[in-house]
Residue frames relative to the residue before (quaternion, step in Angstrom):
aa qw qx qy qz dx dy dz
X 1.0000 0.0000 0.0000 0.0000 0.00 0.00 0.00
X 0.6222 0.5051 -0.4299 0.4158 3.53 1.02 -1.11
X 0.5061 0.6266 -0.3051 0.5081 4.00 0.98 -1.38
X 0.8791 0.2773 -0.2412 0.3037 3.73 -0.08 -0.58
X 0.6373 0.4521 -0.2858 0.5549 3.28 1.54 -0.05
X 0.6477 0.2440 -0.3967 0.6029 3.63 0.87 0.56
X 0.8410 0.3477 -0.2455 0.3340 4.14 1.13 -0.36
X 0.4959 -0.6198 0.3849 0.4709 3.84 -0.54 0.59
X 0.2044 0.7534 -0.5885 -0.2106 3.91 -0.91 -0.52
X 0.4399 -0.5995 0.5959 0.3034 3.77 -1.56 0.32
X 0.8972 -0.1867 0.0141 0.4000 3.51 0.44 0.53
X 0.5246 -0.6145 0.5865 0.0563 3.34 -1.38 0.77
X 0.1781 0.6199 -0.7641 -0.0088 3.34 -1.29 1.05
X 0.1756 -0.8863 0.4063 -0.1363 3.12 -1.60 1.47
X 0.1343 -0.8811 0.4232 0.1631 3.40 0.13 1.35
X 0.4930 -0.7147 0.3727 0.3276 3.73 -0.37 0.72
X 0.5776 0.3427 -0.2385 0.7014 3.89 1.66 -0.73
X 0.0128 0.8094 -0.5389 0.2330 2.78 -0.68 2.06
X 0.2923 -0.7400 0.3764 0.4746 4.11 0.49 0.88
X 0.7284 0.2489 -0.3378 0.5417 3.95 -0.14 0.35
X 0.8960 -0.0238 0.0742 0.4372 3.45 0.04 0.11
X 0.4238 -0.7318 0.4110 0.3406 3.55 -1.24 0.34
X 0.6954 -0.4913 0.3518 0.3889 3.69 -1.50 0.59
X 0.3684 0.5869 -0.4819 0.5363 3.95 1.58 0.21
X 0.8819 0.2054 -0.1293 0.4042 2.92 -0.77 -1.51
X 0.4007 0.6123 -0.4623 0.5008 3.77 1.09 0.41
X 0.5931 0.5146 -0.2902 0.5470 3.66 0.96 -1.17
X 0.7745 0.4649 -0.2248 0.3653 3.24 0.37 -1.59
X 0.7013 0.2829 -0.4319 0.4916 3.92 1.04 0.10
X 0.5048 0.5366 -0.5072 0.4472 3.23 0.48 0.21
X 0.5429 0.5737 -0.3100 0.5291 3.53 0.71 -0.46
X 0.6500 0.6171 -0.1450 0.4191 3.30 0.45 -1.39
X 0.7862 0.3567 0.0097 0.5045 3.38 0.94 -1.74
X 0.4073 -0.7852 0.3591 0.2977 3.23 1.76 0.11
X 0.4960 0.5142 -0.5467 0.4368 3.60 1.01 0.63
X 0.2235 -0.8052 0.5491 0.0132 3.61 -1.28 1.32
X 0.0334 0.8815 -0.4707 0.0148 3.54 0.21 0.69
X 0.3325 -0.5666 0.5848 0.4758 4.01 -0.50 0.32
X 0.1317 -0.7664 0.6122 -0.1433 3.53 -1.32 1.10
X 0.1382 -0.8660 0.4805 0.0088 3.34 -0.72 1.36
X 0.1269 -0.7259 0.6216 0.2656 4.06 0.32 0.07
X 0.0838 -0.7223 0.6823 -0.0756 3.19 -1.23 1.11
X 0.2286 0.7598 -0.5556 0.2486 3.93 0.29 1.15
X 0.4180 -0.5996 0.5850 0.3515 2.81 -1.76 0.39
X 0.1937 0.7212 -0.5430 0.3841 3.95 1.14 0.45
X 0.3267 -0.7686 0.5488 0.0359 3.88 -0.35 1.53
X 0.7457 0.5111 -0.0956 0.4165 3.31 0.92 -2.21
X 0.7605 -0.5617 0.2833 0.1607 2.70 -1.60 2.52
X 0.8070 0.4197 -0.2113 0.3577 3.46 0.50 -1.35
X 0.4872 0.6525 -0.3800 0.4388 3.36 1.36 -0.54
X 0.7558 0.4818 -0.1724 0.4086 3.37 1.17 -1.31
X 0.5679 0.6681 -0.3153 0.3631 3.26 1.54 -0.45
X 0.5347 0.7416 -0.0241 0.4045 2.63 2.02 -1.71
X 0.7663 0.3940 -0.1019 0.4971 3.06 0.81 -1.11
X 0.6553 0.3222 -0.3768 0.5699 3.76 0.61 -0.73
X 0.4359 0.6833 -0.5106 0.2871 3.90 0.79 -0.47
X 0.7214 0.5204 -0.1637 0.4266 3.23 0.73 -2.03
X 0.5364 -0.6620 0.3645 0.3758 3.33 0.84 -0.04
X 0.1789 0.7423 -0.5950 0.2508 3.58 1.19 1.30
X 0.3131 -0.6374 0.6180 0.3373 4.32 -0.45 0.23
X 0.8735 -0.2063 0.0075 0.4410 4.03 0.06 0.39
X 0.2636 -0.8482 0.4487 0.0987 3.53 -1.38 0.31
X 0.1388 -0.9253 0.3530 0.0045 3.14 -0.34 0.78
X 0.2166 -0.6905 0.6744 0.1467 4.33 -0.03 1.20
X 0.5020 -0.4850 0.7090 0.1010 3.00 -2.52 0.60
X 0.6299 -0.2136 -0.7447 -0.0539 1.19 -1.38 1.42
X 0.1202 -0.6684 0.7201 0.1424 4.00 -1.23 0.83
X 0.3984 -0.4197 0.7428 0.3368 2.93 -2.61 -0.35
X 0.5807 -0.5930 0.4840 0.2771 2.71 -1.50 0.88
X 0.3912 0.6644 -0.4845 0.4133 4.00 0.59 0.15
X 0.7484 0.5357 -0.1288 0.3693 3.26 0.85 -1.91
X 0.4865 0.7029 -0.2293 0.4655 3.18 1.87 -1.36
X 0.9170 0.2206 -0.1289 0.3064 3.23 0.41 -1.68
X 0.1850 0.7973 -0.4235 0.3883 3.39 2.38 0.52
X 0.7906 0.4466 0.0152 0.4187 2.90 0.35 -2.33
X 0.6423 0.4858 -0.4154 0.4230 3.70 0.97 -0.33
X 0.5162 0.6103 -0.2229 0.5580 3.70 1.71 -1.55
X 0.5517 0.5509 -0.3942 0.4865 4.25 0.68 -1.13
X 0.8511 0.2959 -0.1921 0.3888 3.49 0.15 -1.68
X 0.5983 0.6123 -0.3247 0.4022 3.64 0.92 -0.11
X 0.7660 0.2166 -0.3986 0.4555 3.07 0.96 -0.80
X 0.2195 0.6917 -0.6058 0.3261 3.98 1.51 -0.10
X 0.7091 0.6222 -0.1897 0.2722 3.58 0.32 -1.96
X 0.7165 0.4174 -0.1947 0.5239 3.34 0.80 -1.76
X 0.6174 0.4728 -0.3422 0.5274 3.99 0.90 -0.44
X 0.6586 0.4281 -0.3644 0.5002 3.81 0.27 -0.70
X 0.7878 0.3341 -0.3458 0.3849 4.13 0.60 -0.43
X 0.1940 0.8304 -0.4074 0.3270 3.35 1.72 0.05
X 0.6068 0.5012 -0.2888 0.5451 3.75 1.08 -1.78
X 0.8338 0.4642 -0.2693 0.1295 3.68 -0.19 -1.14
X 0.3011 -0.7025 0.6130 0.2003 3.59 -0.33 0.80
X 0.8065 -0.0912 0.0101 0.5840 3.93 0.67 -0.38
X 0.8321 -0.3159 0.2404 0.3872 3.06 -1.60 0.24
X 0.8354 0.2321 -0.0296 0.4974 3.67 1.11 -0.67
X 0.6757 0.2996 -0.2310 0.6327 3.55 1.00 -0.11
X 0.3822 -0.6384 0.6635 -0.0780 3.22 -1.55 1.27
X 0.3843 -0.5877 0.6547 0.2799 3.71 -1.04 0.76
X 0.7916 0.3708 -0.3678 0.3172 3.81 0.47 0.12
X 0.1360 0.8829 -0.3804 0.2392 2.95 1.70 0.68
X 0.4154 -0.6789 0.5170 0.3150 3.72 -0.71 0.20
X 0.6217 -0.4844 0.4765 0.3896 3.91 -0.82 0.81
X 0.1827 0.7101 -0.6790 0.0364 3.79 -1.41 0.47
X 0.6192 -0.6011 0.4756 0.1706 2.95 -1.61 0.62
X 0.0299 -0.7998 0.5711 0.1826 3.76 -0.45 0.97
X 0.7124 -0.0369 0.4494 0.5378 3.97 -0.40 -0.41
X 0.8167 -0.3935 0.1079 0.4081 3.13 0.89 1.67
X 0.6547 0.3912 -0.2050 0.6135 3.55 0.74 -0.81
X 0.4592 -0.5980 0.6483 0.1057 3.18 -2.25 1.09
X 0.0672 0.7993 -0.5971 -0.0072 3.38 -0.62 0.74
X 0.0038 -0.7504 0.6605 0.0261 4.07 -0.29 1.31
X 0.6155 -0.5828 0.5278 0.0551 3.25 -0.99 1.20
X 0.4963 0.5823 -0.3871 0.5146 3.79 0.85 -1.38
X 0.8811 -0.1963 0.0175 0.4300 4.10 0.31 -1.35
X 0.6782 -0.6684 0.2146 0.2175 2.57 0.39 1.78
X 0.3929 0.8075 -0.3033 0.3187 2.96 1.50 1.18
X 0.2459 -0.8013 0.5259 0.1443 4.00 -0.90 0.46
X 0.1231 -0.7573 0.6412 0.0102 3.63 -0.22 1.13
X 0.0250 -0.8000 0.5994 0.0045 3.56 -1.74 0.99
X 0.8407 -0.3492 0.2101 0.3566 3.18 -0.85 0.53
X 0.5941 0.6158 -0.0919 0.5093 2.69 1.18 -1.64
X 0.3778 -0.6414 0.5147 0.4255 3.75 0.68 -0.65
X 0.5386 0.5029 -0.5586 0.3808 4.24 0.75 -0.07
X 0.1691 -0.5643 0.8058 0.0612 3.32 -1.96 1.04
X 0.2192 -0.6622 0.7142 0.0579 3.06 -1.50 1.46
X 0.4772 -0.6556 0.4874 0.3239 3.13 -1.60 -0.60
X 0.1962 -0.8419 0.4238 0.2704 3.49 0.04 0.29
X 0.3735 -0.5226 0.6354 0.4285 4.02 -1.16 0.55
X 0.7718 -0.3589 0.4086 0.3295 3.22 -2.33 0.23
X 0.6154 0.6419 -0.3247 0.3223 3.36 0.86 -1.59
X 0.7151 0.5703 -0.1490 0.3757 2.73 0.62 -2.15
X 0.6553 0.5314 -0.2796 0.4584 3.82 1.15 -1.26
X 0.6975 0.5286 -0.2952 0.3833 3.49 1.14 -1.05
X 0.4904 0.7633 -0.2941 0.3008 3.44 1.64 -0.42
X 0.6084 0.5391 0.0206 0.5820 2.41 0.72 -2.65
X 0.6824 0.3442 -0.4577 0.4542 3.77 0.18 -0.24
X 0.7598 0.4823 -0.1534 0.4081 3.64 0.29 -1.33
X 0.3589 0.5179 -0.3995 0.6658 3.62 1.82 0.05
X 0.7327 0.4135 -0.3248 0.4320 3.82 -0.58 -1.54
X 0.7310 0.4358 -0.3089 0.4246 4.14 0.66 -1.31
X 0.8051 0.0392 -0.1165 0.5803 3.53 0.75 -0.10
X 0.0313 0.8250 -0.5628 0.0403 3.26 -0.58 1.96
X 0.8101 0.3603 -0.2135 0.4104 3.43 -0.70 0.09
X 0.5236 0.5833 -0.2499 0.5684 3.64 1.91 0.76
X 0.4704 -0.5701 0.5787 0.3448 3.25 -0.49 1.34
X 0.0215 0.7150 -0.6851 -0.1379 3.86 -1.75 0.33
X 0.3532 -0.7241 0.4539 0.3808 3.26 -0.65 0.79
X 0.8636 -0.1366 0.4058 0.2662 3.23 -1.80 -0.57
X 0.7799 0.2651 -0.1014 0.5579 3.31 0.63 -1.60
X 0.5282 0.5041 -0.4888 0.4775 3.81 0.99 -0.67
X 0.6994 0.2867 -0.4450 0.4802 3.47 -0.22 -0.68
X 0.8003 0.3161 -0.3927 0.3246 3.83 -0.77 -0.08
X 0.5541 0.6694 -0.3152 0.3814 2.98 1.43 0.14
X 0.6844 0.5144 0.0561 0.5136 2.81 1.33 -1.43
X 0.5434 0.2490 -0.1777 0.7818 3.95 1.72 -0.44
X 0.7266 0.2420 -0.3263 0.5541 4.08 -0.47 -0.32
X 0.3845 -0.5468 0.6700 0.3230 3.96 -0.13 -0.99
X 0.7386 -0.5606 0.3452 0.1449 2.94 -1.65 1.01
X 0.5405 0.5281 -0.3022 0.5811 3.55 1.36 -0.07
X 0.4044 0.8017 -0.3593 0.2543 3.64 1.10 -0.84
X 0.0009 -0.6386 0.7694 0.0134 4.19 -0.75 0.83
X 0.2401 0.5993 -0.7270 0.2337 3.23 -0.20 1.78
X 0.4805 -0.6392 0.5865 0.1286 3.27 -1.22 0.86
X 0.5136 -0.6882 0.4003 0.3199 3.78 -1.06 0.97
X 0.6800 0.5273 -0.2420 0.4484 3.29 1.46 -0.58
X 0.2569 0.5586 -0.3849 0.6883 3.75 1.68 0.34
X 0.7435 0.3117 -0.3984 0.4373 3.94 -0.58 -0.96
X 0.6564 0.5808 -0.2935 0.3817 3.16 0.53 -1.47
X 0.6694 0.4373 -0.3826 0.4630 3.94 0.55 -0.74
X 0.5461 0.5183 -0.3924 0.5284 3.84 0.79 -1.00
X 0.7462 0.5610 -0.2467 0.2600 3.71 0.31 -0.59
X 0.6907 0.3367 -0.3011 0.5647 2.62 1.39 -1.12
X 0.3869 0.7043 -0.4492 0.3905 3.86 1.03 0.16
X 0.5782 0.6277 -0.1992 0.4816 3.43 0.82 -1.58
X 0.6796 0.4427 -0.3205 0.4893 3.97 0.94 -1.70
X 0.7339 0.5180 -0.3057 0.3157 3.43 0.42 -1.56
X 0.5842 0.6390 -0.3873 0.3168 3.32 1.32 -0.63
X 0.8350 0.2906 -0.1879 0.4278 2.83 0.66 -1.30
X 0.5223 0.5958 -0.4791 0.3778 3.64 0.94 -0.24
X 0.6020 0.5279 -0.3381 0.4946 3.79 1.14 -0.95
X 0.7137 0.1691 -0.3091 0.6054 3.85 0.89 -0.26
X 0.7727 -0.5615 0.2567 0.1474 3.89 -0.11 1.20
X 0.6105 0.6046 -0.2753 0.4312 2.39 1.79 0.37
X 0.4281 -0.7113 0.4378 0.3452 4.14 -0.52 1.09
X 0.2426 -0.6944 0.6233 0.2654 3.70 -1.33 -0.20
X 0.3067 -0.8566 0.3975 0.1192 3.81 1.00 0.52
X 0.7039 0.6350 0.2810 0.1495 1.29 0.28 -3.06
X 0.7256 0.3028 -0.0100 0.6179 3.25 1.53 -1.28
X 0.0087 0.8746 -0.4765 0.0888 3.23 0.47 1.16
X 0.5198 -0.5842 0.5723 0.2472 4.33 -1.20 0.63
X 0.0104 -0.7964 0.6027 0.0485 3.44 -0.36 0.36
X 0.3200 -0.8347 0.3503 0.2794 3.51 0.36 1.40
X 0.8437 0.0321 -0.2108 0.4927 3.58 -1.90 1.38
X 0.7041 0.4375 -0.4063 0.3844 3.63 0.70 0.11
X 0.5527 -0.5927 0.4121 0.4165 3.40 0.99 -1.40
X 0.7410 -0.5625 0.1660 0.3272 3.86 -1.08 0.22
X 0.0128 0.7546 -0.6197 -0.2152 3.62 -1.23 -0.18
X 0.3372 -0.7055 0.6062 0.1450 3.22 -1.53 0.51
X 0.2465 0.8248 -0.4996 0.0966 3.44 -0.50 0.94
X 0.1277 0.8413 -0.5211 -0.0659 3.22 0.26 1.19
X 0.6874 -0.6454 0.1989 0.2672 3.22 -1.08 -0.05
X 0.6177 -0.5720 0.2434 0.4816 3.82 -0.76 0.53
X 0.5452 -0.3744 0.5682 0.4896 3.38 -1.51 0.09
X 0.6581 0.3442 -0.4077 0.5312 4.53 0.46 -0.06
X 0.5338 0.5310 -0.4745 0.4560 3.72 0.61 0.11
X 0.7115 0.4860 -0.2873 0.4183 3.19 0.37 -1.41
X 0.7036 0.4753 -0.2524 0.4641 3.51 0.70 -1.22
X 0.5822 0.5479 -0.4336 0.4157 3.61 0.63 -0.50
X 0.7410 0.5051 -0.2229 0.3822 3.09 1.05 -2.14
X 0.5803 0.5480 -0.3546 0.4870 4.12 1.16 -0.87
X 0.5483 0.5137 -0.2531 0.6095 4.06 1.02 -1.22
X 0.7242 0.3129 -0.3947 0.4709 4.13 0.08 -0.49
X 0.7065 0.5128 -0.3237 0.3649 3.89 0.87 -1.08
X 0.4937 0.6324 -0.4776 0.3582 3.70 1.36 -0.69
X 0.3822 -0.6040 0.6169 0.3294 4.10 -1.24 0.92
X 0.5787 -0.5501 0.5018 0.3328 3.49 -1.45 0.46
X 0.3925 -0.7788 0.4340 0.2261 3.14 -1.26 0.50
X 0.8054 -0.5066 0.2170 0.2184 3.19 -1.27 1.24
């Protein structure tokens, strides 16, 4: 565990009878710790449910004793390239090019091409970074985020990104939208800790349009 939270790896092989603990709840901190690895269980554990168990948790394949090592290195090559195809979608650690369109602070942002639509009618392009932002803002509104969540969560958890790196992508994000008329309120610094989004309900807005109307005559 100590080795995987400071090292990258292409894959996991996993016995489930483990001398501190079992190859479950082995899965289950790694999970925990946000490190995701493609992960095979290789036991001499026979019994059906064990196997259910295991590919449940989100192991990519199992294997009982006794194999040949041919088969081994089938099934290791199978789950790698499963792996190397499933991250293909991702532009960062958290956003996917199949991502459904969302709304940032007025503007349309569809992921598919990495694209920013305004009011105004101008479509920018967006970098990955920037997409992984603006996504990982929209998933968690109205929550302080630190510093390290957000590079965690766009770069990955292994990431030597520097707070002063985020901070430039941000101020990119402002310029964007301020250059297409659009405010960032909403997206507020939350000093030495880090940001929150909080825009406002669809009953905000309506209150706030219902408070601006002039009385009538």
């Amino acid at each position: 565990m100590r080795f995987l939270k400071r090292n990258f790896a292409n894959l996991l092989l996993l016995d489930i009878n483990l001398p501190d603990q079992s190859g479950f709840q082995f899965l289950e901190e790694l999970k925990k710790n946000d490190i995701s690895i493609p992960t095979i269980f290789l036991t001499g554990n026979t019994q059906e449910m064990s196997k259910v168990r295991g590919l449940d948790m989100g192991g990519d394949d199992y294997i009982t004793k006794p194999f040949s090592y041919p088969e081994l290195v089938a099934r290791i090559n199978a789950v790698l390239r499963r792996a190397e195809a499933s991250s293909d979608l991702h532009v960062t650690k958290n956003a996917k090019v199949s991502d459904s369109p969302f709304e940032f602070c007025g503007a349309k942002v569809t992921p598919i091409r990495l694209e920013i639509k305004f009011p105004n009618g101008a479509v920018a392009k967006l970098g990955r970074k920037e997409l992984g932002i603006l996504s990982y803002l929209n998933q968690n509104r109205s929550v302080i985020i630190t510093r390290k969540a957000l590079i965690h969560s766009v770069w990955g958890i292994h990431a030597d990104v520097k707070s002063r790196s985020l901070d430039q992508y941000i101020v990119k994000v402002r310029e964007l939208f301020r250059n297409n008329g659009l405010n960032l309120d909403a997206f507020r610094t939350v000093h030495s800790i880090g940001y929150i989004f909080e825009p406002e309900s669809p009953e905000q807005q309506a209150g706030a349009a219902g408070d601006a109307k002039p009385d009538k005559a």
